[in-house]
Phi, psi and omega in degrees: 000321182270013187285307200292310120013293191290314177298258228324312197292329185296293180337308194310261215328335163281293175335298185283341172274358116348287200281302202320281213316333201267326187283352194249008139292318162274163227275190189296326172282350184244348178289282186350291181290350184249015140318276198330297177327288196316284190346307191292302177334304164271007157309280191285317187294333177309298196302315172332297165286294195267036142095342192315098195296076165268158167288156152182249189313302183306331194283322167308289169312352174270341172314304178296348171275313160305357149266330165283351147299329165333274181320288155008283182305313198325299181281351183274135179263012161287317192296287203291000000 
């Protein structure tokens, strides 16, 4: 945990040191959105260290698959 911990950070810390200079030029709308951005990011870097079975990427794309197998069925004129 504390390998993984120790990556996020370095990873943050380029990342923001990167980033700051260019967020401290732009407008109030666009800090929001690269905010917003951030949030799922530090969500999943949470899940990352601690290991935790929370949903996430994979749980999402797995919602969308039984209607796009649907949708599939629907449009292959092979199927139906």
């Amino acid at each position: 945990m504390l390998g993984k911990l120790i990556c996020i950070l370095i990873l943050a810390a380029a990342m923001l040191s990167y980033d700051i200079p260019r967020l401290k030029k732009c407008t109030k709308h666009d800090r929001m959105v690269y905010g917003i951005l951030m949030l799922p990011m530090l969500y999943l870097a949470f899940l990352f260290i601690t290991a935790k079975p929370w949903p996430n990427v994979d749980t999402i794309f797995n919602l969308f698959n039984k209607p796009a197998q649907q949708i599939v069925h629907w449009l292959n004129p092979a199927q139906s």
